[in-house]
N, C-alpha and C positions, 0 to 999 in steps of 0.2 A: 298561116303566118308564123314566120320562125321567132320565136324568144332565144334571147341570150342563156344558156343554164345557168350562170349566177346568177343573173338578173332575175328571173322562174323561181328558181331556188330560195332565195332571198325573201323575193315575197309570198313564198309557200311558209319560209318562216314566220314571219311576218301575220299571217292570219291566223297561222297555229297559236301564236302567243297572243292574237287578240279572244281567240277564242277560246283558251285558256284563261285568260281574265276573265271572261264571261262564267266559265265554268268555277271558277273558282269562290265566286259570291254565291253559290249552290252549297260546293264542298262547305263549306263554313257554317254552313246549318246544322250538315249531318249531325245525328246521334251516334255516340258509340256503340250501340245495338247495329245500325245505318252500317257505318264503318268497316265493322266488323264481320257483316254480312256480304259485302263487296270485297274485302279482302280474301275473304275465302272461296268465295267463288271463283276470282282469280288465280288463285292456287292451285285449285280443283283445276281448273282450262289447263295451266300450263304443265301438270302431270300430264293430262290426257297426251298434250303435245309433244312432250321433251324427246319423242325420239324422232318425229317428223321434222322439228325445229335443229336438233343437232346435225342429222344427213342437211337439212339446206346450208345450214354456216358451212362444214364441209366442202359440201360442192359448189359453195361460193367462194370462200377465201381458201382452199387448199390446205388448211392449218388442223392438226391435230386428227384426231380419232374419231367416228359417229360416237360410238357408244361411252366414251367418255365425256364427250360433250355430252349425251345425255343422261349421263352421272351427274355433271353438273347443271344440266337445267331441271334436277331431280332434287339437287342441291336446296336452290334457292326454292322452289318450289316447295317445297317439304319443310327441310331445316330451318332455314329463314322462317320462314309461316309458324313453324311451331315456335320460334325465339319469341317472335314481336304479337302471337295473334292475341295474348290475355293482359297485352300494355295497354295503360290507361294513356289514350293522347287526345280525348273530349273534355272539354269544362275541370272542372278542379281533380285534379287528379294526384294532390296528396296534402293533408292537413298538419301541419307540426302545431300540436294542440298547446306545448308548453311554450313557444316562443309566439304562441298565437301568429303563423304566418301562411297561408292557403297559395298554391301553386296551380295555375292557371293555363295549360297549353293551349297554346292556340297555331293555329296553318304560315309556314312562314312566305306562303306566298305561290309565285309563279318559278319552277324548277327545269332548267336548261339542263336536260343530260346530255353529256357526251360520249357517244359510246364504241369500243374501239373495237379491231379487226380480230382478234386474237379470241375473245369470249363476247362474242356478241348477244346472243341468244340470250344466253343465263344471263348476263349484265341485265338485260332490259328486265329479266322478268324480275331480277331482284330491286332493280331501282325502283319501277312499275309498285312493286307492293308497299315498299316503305311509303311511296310517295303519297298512295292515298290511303296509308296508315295514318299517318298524319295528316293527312285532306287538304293536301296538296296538290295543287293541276301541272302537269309535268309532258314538257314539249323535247322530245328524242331528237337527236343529230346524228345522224349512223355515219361511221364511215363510208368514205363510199366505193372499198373495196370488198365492205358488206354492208350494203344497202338494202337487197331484198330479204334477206334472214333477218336482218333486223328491222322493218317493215311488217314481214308477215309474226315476227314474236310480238311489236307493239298491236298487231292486229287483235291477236288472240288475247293477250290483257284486257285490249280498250272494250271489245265487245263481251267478254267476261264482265267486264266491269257495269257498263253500257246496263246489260239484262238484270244486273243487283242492285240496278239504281243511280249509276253516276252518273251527271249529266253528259252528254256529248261534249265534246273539246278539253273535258280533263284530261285525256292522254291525246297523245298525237306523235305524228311524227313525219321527217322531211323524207322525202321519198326520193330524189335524186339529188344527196346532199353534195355542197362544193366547200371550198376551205372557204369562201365569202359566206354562203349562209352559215356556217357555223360558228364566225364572228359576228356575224350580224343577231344571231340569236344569242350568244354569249352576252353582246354588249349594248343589246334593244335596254329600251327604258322599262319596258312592261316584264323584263330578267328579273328576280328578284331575289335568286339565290343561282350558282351553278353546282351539276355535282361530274367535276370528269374525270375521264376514265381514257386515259393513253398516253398518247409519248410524251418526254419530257416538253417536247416542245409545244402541245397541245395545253398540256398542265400550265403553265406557265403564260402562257397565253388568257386562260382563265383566271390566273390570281390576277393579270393587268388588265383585266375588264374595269376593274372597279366595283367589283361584284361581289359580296362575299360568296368565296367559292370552298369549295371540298376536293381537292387533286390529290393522285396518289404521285410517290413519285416510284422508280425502279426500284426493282429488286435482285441484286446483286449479292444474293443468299451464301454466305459461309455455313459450314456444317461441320464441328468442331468435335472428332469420334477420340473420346479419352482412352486411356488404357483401362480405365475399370469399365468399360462398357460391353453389352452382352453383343458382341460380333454380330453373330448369326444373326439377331432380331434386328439389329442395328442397319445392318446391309440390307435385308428385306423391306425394310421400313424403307429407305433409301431409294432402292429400284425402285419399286411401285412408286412414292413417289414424284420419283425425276421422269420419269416416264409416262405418267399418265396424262394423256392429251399430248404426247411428246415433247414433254418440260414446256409446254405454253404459258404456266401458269407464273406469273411475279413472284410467287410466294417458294416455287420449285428452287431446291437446294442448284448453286452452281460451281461449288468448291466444294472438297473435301478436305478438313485439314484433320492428320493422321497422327497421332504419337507416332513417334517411329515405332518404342516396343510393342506395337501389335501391327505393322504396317504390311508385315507379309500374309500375317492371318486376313486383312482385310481384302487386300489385294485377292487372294486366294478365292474368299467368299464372293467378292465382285463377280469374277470371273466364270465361278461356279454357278452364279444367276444372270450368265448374259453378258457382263461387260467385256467390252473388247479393247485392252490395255495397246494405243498405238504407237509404233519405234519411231523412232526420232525422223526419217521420210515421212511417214504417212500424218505424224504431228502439220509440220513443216506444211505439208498439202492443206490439212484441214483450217490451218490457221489461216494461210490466205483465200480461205473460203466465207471464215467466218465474219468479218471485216469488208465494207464497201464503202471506197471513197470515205472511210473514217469513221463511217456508224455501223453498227450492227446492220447484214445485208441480210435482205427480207428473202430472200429465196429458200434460208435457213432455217427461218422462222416455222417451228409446228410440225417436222419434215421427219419421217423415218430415219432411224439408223442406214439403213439401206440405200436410201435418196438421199442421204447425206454421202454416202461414200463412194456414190456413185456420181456426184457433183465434183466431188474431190480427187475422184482418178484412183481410188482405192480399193481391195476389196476385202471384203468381210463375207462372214456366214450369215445367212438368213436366220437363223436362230438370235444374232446379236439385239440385246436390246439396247446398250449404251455405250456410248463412244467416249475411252477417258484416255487424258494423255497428263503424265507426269510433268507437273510445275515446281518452277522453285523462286519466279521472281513475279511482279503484281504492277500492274502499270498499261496502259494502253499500249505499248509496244509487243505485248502479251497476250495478246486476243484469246485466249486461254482465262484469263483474270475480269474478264468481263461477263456480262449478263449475255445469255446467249440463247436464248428460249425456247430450246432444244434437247435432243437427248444426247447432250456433250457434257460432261464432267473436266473440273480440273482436280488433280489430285496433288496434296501439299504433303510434306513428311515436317513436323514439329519436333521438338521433343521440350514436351513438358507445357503446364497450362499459359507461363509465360510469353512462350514464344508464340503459342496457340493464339495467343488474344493480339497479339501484335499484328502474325498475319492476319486474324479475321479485321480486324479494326482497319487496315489497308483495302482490305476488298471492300469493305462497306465505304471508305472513302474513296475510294474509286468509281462507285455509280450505285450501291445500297444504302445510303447514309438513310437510318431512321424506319426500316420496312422490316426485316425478319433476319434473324438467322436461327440456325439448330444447334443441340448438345444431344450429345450418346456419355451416357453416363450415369454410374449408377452410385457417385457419393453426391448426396445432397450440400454438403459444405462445399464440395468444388462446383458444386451445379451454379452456388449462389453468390461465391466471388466471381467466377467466369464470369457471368449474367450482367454481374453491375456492370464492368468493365467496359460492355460493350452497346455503342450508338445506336441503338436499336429500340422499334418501340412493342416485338414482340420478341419470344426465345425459346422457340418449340423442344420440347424435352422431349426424348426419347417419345418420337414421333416422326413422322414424312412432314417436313416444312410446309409441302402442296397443299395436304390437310391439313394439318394443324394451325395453319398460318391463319386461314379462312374461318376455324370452328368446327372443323367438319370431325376430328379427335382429339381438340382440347375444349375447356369450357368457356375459352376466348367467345365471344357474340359470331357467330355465326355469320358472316358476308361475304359480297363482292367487292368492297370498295377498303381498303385496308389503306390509313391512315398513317402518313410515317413523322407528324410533328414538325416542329423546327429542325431537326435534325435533319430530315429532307425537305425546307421547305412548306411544310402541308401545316395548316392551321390544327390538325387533330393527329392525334398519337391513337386515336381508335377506332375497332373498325366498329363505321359506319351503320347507322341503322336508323330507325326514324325516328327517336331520340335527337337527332339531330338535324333537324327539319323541323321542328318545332322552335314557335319562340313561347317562353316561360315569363306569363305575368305571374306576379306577386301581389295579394294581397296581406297586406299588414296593422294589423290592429295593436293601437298602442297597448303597452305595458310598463312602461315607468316617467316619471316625470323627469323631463328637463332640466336641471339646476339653474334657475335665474338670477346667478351670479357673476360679477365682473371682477378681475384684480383689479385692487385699487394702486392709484400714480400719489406717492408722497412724496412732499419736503418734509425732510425733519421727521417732526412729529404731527404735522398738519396735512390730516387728507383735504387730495384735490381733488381725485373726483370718486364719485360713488355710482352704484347702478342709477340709483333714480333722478341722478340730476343730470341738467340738459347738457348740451355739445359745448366744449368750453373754445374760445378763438383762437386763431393761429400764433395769435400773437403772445397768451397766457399759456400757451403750451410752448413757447419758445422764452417765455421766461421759468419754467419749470426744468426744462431741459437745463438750462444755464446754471441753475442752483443747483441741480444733481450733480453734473459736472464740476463745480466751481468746490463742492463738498470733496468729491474725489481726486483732487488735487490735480485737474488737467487746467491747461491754460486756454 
């Protein structure tokens, strides 16, 4: 008998979130001893996995590197785990003894992830842990350009988790998802939180559920290299990484803005590590490569130096790792100035922090408002006016934005899901973790009395009313008024 795949899909969703309800009046027992035990043995699964798991995202979506991909399912795996695994998210979990007031986490419910094409693998296993950090039952919606990576990653959580105790239907997931089941699970009743993770137009789709949701939005990364900053380390820091997973990552630098008085040292140093600086043809080529019918063209997306250049009619050395081409203006007609998720660079010449903040502040309103940029830089008073300056809800110092953006070399929380505020939309400026999945009762024990007093209403010298006499008529209040008035000389 044939089913419709929405229709299939739909009610695959559909059971998963009833069966996550079920599961979730289980989760709410657990101890944190419980918890904590399932957590880590999930952690423990997805090491063993992350190099199995990153060749299948690979050979499903074409995006990026194995072995960086399982850098990052080593990430979340490991890092993540060690961030959240000694958080208290059971029963009262912090006492403020002098305002007498006890803090009470509790599961915020049924968790709709949406998880996107670009980092499939690692997403799942990072949402996966937070979620039953928190004891939380959490139904996955893969893309369905990687549906089976991200299937077989929710596999190895759920039965990790399954063997340390979780009941069955805490994790799950849609197996041949459509854009109908992924609204339909966004905007089911038994939703009770979303956390997503993809295009602007996915995100936004999730704040109009009605749902309190968690969305990131782009990241359209400035990288602002001062004149006091150490070159050499700078540009290394840089390569690596724009390049690793081949700039896939939101958080990957996508602009360079240059003081000019160091712009040939840089340029130099680029060079000297791989970049291949292109002349105004092979610009010209790549630009109309990087642009499809007005969005970002996914063929680009995750792709070698190489298979980029050979998309575009151009040729490079096999040695190259990044493709930069000199900018000087920022706007969509620019595709240079855009998020590009690739190992493409644009390269800006500034001079001075002035103009530096102007450009970066344009790129960020162009398609990063609120997610990351970077500083090279080695005076801490310029590091900290720079910083204010800019729309931004992180500012990787003298770091690779890829890592640092995530936690991976600053002491930012450690994630996949990176928060960019009001500034882009998103309810949270931070990243994510299961902290944020919790809802926090309060208990509060009184500490001071009340005052049970009332201003009192005169004429004159004669009170009218007092706390303890009763409700006086409308009518004796409308000859009180009149005498106030009639005293202050109005007619």
């Amino acid at each position: 008998m044939y089913l419709d795949q929405d229709l299939e899909s739909m009610q695959e969703g559909r059971r998963n979130l009833e069966q996550a309800k079920q599961a979730q009046k289980t989760l709410g027992t657990l101890t944190q001893d419980q918890v904590d035990q399932i957590v880590h043995r999930m952690a423990q699964a997805a090491i063993r996995e992350a190099g199995r798991l990153a060749a299948l995202a690979v050979e499903e979506t074409g995006y990026g590197k194995v072995e960086d991909k399982r850098v990052k399912n080593l990430f979340a795996a490991n890092e993540v785990y060690e961030s959240i695994k000694d958080k208290k998210t059971v029963g009262i979990i912090a006492r403020n003894e002098e305002k007498q007031v006890w803090e009470v986490a509790e599961p915020v419910g049924t968790i709709a992830a949406v998880i996107p094409s670009t980092n499939p693998t690692s997403t799942v296993i990072f949402k996966a842990l937070i979620a039953m950090k928190s004891r939380n039952a959490i139904v996955f919606s893969p893309h369905p350009s990687a549906a089976k990576c991200t299937n077989e990653a929710v596999k190895v959580m759920k039965e990790a988790a399954v063997a340390a105790g979780a009941p069955d239907g805490a994790i799950s997931c849609i197996s041949n998802p459509t854009l109908s089941s992924v609204q339909e699970v966004m905007n089911h009743t038994l939703t009770d939180l979303i956390l997503a993770t993809g295009g602007p137009g996915m995100v936004k789709a999730a704040y109009s559920s009605g749902k309190p949701a968690y969305g990131v939005g782009p990241g359209n990364v400035p990288v602002y290299i001062h004149s006091s900053a150490n070159i050499g380390k700078a540009v290394s820091q840089i390569v690596q990484s724009k390049t690793f997973d081949y700039g896939i990552i939101c958080a990957s630098e996508q602009a360079l803005v240059v003081d000019g008085s160091v712009k040939r040292k840089v340029k130099a140093v680029l060079e000297k590590q791989g970049a291949y600086f292109l002349d105004d043809y092979e610009k010209k080529k790549l630009e109309e490569l990087i642009l499809k019918n007005g969005s970002l063209n996914p063929a680009i997306v995750g792709k070698s130096p190489q298979e980029l250049a050979q998309l575009a009619g151009i040729l490079i050395s096999e040695d190259t790792r990044l493709l930069v081409a000199e900018e000087a203006k920022v706007g969509k007609a620019y595709p240079f100035s855009l998020e590009k998720l690739s190992p493409i660079l644009a390269f800006y010449t500034v001079e001075g922090c002035s103009e530096a903040g102007k450009v970066c502040n344009e790129l960020l309103e162009l398609g990063g408002l609120g997610h990351t940029m970077g500083i090279h830089c080695e005076d801490k008073q310029i590091v900290e006016s720079f910083s204010l300056s800019q729309n931004v809800s992180r500012v990787v110092v003298n770091s690779g934005t890829t890592f640092g953006g995530i936690g991976a070399t600053t002491g930012i929380s450690p994630s996949m899901t990176l928060g960019c505020g009001t500034y882009g939309n998103n309810i949270s400026s931070d990243n994510i973790g299961p902290e944020h999945l919790l809802n926090i009762k309060r208990i509060a024990f009184g500490i001071r009395e009340m005052k049970n007093e009332a201003p009192a209403v005169t004429s004159g010298s004669q009170q009218t009313v007092t706390n303890n006499e009763t409700l006086i008529s409308k009518a004796e209040v409308m000859e009180i008024v009149k005498s106030i008035l009639k005293e202050l000389n109005f007619k």
